[in-house]
MDAnalysis code that builds the backbone (N, CA, C; Angstrom):
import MDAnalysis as mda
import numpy as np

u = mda.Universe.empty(273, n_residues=91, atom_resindex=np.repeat(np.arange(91), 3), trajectory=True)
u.add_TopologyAttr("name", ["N", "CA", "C"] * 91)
u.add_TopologyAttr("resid", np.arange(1, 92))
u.add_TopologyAttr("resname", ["UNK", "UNK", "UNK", "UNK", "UNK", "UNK", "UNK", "UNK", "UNK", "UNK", "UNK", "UNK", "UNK", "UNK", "UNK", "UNK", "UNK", "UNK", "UNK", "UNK", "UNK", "UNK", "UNK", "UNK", "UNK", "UNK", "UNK", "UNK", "UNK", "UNK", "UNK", "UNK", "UNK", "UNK", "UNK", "UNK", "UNK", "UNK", "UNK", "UNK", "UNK", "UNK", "UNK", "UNK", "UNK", "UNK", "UNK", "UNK", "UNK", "UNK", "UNK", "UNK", "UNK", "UNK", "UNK", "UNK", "UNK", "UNK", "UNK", "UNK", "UNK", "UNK", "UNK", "UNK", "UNK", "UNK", "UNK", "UNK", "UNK", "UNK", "UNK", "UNK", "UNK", "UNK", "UNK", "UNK", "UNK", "UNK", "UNK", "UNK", "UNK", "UNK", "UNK", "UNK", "UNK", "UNK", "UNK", "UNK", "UNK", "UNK", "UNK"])
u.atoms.positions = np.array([
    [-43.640, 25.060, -29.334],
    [-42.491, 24.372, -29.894],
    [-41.896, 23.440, -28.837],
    [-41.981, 22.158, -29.212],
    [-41.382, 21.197, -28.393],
    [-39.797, 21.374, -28.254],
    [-39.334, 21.350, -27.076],
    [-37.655, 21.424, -26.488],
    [-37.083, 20.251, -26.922],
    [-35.564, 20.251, -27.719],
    [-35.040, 18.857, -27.637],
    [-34.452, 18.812, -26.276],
    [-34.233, 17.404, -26.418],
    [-33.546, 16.649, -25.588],
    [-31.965, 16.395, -26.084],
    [-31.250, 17.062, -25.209],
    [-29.923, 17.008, -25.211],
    [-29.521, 15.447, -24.613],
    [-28.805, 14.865, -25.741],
    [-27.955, 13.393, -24.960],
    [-26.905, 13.462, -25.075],
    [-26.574, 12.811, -23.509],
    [-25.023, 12.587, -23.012],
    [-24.291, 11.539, -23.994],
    [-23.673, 12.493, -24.728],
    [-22.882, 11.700, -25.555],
    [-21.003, 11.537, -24.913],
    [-20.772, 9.808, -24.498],
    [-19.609, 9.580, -23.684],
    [-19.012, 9.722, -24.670],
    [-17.728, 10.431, -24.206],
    [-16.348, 10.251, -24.729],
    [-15.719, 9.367, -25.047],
    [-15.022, 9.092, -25.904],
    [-14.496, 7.747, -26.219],
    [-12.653, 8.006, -26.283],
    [-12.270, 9.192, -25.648],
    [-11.125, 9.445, -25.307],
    [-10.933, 11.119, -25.302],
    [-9.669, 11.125, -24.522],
    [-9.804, 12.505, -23.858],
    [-9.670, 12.224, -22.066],
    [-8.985, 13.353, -21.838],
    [-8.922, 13.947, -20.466],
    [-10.012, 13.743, -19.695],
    [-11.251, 14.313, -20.115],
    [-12.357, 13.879, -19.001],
    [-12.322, 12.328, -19.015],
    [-12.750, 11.649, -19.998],
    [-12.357, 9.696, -19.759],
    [-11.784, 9.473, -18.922],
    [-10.362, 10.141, -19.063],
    [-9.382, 9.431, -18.720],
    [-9.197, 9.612, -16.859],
    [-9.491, 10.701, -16.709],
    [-9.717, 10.968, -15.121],
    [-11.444, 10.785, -14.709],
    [-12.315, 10.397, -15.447],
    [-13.006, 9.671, -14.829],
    [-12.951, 7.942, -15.031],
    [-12.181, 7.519, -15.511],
    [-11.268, 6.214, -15.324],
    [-10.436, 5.793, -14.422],
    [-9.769, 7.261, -13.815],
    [-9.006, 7.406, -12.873],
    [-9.790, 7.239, -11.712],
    [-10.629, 7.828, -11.877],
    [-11.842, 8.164, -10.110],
    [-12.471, 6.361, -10.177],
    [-12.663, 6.199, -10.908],
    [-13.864, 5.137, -10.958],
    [-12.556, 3.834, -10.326],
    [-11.692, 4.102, -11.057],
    [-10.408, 2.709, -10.409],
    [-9.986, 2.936, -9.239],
    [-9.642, 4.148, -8.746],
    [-9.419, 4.445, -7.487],
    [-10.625, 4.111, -6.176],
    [-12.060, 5.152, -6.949],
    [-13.167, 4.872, -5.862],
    [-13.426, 3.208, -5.725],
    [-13.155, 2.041, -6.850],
    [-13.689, 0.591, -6.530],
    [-12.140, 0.153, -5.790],
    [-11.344, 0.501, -6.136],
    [-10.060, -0.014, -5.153],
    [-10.562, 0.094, -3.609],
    [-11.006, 1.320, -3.556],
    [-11.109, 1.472, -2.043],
    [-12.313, 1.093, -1.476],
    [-13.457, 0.021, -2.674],
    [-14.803, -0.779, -1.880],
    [-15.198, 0.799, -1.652],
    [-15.490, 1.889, -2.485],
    [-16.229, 2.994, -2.083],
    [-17.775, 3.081, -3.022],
    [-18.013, 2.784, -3.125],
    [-20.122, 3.119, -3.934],
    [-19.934, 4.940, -4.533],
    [-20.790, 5.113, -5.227],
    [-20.571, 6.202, -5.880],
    [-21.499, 6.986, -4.767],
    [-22.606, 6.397, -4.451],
    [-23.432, 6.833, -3.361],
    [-22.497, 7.240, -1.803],
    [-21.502, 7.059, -1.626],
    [-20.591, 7.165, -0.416],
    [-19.862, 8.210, -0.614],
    [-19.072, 8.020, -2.167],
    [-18.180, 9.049, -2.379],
    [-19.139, 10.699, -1.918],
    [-20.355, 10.080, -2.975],
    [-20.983, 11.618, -3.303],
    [-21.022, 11.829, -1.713],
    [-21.848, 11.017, -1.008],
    [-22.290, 11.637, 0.818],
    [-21.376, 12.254, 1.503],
    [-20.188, 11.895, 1.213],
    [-19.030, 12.137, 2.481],
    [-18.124, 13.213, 1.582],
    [-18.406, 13.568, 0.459],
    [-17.904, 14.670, -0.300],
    [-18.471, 15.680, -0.537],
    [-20.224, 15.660, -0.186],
    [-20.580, 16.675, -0.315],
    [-21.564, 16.954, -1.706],
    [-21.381, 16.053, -2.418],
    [-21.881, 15.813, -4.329],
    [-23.301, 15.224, -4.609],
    [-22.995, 15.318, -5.172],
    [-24.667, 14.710, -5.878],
    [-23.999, 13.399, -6.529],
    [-24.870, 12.109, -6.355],
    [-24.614, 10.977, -6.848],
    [-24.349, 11.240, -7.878],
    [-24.995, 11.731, -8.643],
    [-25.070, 11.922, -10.654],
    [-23.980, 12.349, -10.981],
    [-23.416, 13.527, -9.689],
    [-22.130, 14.105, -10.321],
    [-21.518, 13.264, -10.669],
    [-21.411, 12.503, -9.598],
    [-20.153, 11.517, -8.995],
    [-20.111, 10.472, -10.687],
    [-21.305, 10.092, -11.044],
    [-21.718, 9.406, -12.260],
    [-21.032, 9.884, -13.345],
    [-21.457, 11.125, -13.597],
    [-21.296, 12.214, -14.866],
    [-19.815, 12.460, -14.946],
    [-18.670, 12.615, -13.887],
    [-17.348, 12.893, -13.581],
    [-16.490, 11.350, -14.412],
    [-17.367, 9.911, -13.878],
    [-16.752, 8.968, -14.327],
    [-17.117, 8.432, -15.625],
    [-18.222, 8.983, -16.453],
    [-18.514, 8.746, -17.832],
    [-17.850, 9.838, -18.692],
    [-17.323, 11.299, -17.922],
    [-16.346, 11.710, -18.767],
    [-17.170, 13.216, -19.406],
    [-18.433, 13.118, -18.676],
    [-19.084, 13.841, -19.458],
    [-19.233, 15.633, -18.057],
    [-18.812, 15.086, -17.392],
    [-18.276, 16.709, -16.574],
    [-17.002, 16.497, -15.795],
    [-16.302, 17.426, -16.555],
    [-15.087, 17.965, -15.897],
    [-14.556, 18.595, -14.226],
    [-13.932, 18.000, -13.176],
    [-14.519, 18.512, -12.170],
    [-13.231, 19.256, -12.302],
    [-13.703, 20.688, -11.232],
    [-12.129, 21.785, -10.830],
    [-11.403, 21.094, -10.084],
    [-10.685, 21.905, -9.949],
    [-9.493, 21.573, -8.838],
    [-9.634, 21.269, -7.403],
    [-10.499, 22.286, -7.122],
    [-11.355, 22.325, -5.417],
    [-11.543, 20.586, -5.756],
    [-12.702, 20.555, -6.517],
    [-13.626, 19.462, -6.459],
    [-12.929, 17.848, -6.539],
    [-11.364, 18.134, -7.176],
    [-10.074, 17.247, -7.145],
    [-9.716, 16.767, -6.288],
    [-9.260, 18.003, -5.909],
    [-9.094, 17.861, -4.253],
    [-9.832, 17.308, -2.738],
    [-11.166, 17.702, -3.409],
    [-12.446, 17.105, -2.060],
    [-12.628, 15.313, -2.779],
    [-12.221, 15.184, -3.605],
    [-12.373, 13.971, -3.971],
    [-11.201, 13.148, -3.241],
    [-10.371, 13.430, -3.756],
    [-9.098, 12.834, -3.329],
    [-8.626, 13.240, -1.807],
    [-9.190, 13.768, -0.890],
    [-9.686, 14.229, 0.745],
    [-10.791, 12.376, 0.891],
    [-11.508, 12.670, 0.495],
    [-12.354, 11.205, 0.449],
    [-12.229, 10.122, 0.659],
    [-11.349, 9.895, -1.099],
    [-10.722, 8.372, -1.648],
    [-9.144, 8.211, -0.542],
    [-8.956, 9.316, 0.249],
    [-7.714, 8.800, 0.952],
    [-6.621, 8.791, 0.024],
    [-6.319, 10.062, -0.675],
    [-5.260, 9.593, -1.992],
    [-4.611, 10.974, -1.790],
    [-3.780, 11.325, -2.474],
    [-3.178, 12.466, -3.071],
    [-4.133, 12.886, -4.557],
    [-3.943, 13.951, -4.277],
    [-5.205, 14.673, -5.470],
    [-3.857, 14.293, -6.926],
    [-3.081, 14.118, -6.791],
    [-1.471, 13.847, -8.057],
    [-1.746, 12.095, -8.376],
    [-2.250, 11.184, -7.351],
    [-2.415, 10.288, -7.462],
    [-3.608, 10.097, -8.664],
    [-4.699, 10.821, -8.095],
    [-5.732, 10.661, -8.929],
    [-5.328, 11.313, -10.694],
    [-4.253, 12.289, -10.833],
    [-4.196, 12.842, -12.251],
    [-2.997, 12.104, -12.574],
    [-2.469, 11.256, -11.773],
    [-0.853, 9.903, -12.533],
    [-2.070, 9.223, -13.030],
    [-2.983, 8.386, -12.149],
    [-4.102, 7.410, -13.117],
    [-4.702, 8.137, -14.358],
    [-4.842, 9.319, -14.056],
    [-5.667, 9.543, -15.826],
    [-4.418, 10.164, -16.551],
    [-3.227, 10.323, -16.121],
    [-2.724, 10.268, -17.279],
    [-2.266, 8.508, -17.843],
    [-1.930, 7.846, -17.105],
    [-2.144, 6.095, -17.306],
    [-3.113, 5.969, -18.513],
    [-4.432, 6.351, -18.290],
    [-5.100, 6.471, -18.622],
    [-5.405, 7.007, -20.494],
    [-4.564, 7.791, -20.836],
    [-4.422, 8.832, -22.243],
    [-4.366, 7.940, -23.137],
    [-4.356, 8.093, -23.992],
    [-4.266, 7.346, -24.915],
    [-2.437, 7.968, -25.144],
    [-1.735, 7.308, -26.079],
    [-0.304, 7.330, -25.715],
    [-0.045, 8.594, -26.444],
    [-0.622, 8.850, -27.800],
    [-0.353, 10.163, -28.786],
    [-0.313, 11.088, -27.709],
    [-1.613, 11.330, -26.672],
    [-1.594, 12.485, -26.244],
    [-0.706, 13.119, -24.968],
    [0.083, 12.181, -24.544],
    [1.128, 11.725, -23.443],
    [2.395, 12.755, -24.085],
    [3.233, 13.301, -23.338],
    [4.201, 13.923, -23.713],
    [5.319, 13.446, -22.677],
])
């Protein structure tokens, strides 16, 4: 029996988007390559990929080692994805 193939189906809104909208505006603000972030963070390029298409959620640690990186406050990076929300989901 042949295995399917699972596809990455992107989000088209939502929390993961929206903070990998956040990472992706922050990491090109700072002239950073996804290939840099991942090296000096410790990640796998793909993560680094997969985090900004929305399609993996990173923890808190992993928030944090990001935003250790990008030179930011790890609050900086979750003000941009809430920027980011679409407005309904904003409180």
């Amino acid at each position: 029996m042949e295995q399917s193939r699972r596809k990455h189906v992107q989000p088209s809104a939502g929390p993961d988007k929206a903070f990998g909208k956040a990472l992706q505006h922050v990491r090109k603000s700072r002239n950073i390559s996804q290939e840099r972030l991942a090296l000096e963070g410790d990640f796998d390029r793909t993560y680094i990929s997969l985090i900004e298409r929305g399609l993996r959620s990173p923890t808190m640690r992993t928030v944090v080692r990001l935003a250790e990186v990008l030179d930011v406050r790890p609050s900086e990076l979750t003000q941009e994805m809430e920027a980011a929300l679409p407005k309904w989901k904003r409180r």
